[in-house]
TORRO-10182 format. One record per residue (C-alpha): residue number from 0; x, z, y. Coordinates in nm, 4 decimals. Last residue first. Layout:
R  pos         X         Z         Y
R  NUM         X         Z         Y
...
END
This chain:
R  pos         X         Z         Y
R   68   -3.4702    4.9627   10.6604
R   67   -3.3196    5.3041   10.7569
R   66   -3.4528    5.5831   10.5260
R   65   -3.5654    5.9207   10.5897
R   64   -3.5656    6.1851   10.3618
R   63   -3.7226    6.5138   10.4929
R   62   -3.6585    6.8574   10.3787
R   61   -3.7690    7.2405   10.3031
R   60   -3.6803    7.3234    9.9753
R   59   -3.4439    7.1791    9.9357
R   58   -3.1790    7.4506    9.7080
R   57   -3.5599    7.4923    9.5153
R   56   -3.4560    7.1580    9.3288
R   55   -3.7060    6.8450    9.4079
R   54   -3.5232    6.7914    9.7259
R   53   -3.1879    6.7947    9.5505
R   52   -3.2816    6.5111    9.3202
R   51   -3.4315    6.3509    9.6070
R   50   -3.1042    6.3256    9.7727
R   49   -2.8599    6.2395    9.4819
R   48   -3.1263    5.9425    9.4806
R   47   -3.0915    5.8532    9.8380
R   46   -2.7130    5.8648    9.8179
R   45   -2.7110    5.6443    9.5033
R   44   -2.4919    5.4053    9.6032
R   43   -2.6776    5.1118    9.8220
R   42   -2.6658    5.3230   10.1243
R   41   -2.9174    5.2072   10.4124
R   40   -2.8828    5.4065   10.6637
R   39   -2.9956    5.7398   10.5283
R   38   -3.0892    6.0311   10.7282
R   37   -3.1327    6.3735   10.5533
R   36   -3.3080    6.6390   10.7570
R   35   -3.3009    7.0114   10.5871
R   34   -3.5304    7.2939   10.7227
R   33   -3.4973    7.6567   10.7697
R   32   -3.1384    7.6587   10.7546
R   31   -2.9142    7.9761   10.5414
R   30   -2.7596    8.1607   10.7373
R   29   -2.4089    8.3115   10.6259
R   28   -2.3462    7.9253   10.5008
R   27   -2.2963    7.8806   10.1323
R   26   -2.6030    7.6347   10.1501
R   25   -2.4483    7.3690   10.3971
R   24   -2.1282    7.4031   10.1821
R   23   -2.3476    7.3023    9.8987
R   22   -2.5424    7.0284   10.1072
R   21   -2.2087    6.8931   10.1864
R   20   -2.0317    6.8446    9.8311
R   19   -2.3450    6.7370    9.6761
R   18   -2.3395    6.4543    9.9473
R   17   -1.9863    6.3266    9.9029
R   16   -1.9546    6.0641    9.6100
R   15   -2.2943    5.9324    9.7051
R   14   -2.2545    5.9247   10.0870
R   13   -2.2949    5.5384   10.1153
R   12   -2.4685    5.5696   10.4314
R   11   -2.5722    5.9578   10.5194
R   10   -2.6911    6.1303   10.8088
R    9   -2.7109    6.5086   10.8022
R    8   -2.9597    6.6887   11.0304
R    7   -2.9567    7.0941   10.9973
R    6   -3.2367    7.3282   11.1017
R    5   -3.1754    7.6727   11.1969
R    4   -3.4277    7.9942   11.2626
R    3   -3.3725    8.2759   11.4707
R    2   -3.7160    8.5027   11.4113
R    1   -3.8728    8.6141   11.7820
R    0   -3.8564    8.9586   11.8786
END
């Protein structure tokens, strides 16, 4: 039997005040993804930062960071 697995894809711009908020909820789920994709466009908060932060945590362990230039 083959293993379910889930990936999740968030995109971000200017996410800062919100992005803690999601991956959390996107953690508390029943299961848990295989591999994070965060998308920024651009933010000139400190999405990206918030995001590497996280990635560097064991909560990311699993993820890209992609940035729109």
């Amino acid at each position: 039997m083959m293993k379910k697995t889930v990936g999740v894809v968030l995109a971000t711009f200017n996410g800062e005040s919100f992005l803690d908020e999601q991956l959390t909820s996107i953690f508390n789920q029943t299961l848990l993804p295989d591999t994070v994709v965060i998308v920024d466009d651009c933010s000139t908060d400190g999405t990206v930062k918030i995001a590497q932060e996280d990635r560097k945590s064991t909560r990311l362990n699993s993820s890209h960071i992609t940035t729109s230039y």
